[in-house]
C-alpha positions in Angstrom: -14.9 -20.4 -11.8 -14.8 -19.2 -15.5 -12.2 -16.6 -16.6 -15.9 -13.9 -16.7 -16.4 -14.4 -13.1 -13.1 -14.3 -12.1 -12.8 -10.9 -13.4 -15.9 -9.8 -12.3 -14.5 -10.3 -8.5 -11.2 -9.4 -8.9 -10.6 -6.5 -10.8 -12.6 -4.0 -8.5 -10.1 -4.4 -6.2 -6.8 -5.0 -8.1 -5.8 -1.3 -7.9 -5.6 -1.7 -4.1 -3.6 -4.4 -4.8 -1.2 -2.3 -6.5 -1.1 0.6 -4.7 0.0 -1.8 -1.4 2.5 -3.0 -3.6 3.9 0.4 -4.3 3.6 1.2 -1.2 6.3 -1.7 -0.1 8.4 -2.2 -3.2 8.7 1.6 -4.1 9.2 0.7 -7.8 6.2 1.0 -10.2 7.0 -1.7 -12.2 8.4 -4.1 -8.9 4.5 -3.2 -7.8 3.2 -4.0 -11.6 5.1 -7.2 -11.3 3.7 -8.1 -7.6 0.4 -7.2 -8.4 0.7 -9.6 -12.1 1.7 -12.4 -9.7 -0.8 -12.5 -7.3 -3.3 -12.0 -10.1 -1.7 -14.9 -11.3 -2.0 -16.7 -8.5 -5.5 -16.0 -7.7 -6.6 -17.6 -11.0 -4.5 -20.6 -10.1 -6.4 -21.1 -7.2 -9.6 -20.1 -9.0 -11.7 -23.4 -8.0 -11.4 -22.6 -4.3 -11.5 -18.7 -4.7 -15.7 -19.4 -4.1 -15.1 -20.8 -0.6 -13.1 -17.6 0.9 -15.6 -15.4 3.0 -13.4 -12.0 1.7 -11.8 -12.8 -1.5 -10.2 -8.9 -1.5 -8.7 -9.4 2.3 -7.3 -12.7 1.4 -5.6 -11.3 -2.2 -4.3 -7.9 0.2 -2.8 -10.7 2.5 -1.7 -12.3 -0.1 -0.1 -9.2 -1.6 1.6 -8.5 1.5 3.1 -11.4 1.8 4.1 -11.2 -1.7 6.2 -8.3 -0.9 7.5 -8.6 1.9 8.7 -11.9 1.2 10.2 -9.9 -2.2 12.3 -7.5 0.1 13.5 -9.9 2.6 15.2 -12.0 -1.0 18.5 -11.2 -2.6 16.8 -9.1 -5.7 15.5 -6.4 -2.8 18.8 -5.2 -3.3 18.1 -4.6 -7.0 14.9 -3.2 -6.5 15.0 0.9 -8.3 13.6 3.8 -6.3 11.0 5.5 -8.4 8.4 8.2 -7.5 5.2 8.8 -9.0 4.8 12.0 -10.3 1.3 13.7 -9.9 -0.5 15.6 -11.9 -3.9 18.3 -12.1 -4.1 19.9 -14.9 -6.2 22.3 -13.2 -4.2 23.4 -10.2 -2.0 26.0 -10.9 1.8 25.4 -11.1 2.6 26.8 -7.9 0.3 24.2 -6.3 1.3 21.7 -8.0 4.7 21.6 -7.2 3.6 22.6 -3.4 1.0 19.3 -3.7 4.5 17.2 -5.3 6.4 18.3 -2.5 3.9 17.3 0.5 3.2 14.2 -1.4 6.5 12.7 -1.8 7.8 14.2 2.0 4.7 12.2 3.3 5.5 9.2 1.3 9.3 9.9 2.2 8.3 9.8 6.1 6.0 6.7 5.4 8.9 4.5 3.8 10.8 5.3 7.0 8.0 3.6 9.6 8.7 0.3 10.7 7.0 -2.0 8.9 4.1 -2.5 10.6 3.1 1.0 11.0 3.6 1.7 7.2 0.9 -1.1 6.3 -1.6 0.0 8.9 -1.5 3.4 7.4 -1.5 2.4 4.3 -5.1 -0.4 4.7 -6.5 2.0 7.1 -5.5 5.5 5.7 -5.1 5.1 2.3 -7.1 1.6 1.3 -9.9 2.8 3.8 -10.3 -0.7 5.3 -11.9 -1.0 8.5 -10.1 -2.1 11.9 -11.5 -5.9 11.8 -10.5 -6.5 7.8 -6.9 -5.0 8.9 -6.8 -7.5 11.5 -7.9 -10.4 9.4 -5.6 -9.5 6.8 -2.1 -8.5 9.4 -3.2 -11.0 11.8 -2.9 -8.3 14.7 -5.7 -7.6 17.3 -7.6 -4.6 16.8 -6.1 -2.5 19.9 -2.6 -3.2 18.5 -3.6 -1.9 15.3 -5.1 1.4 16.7 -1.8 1.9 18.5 0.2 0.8 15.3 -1.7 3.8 13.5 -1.6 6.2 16.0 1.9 6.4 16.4 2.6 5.8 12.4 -0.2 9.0 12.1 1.8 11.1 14.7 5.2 10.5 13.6 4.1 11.3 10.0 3.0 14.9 11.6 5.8 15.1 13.8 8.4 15.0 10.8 5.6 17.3 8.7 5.9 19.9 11.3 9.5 19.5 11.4 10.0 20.2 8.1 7.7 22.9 7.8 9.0 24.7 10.7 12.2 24.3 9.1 11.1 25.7 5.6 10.0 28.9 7.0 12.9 29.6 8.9 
C-alpha cells in the first residue's frame, strides 16, 4: 500500500485513536505518543493492512492494547495528570466554567470505573461504535458489554447526582 492510500484509510479515524488514548493515559502528550505509535505501526504492517475486514476496529484494538500495556509498565508511574481545557467562545463565562466543571467531574468519575466499564463508555458513548465492533475489538460478548455500560452509565449518574445534591446544599 503506498504512503497516499495509507492515509486515505487511516487518518479518518486517527482522532478516535487519540481520544481512546486520552481516555486511558490521561496525559495529552502520553495519548499523542500512543496514538504516533500505533500510527507507526500500522504503516509497518502496511502490506497486510488490505486483508483486515475493519482496518479502524483492528487500530482501536490495537490502541487499547497499546495503553494498557503502557499503564501496566514501570513508566505508568511517570505518566503526568493533565486536563483538557474546553473552550466556546460563544457561551457565556458563566457557562463555560459550569460546562468545565461537568466535564472534568464526568471525566473525574470515568477514570475511577474499572477498566472495562471506562472503555465501553468510552467506544460506545463517546466513539459511537456499535455493540458487535465493541465486541470485536474488547473481545467480550454483546450481553456482557450491555451490562459493562449500564452499570459504568449509572455509576457515572450516581456520583453526578451525588455531587449535585451536594452542591446545593
Amino acid at each position: 500500500m503506498k504512503q497516499v492510500e495509507f492515509l486515505n484509510v487511516v487518518m479518518p479515524f486517527k482522532d478516535k485513536l487519540f481520544r481512546l488514548a486520552k481516555r486511558l493515559l490521561v496525559s495529552t502528550e502520553e495519548a499523542e505518543d500512543a496514538t504516533q505509535e500505533i500510527l507507526l505501526k500500522l504503516w509497518t504492517k502496511n502490506a497486510a493492512i488490505e486483508d483486515y475486514k475493519n482496518v479502524e476496529a483492528f487500530a482501536m484494538t490495537m490502541t487499547k492494547n497499546f495503553c494498557l500495556d503502557r499503564l501496566k509498565s514501570k513508566q505508568a508511574g511517570n505518566l503526568k495528570l493533565v486536563h483538557s481545557n474546553y473552550k466556546d467562545e460563544n457561551t457565556s463565562l458563566q457557562r463555560q466554567v459550569e460546562a468545565n466543571d461537568s466535564v472534568s467531574w464526568v471525566e473525574k468519575i470515568m477514570e475511577e470505573l474499572p477498566e472495562q466499564q471506562k472503555l465501553v463508555l468510552q467506544l460506545r458513548d463517546v466513539e459511537e461504535y456499535d455493540y458487535d465492533e465493541i465486541a470485536k475489538m474488547l473481545d467480550m460478548q454483546p450481553t456482557a458489554i450491555r451490562v459493562a455500560l449500564s452499570r459504568a452509565r449509572k455509576t457515572v449518574r450516581e456520583k453526578l447526582v451525588e455531587k449535585h445534591s451536594y452542591g446545593i446544599g
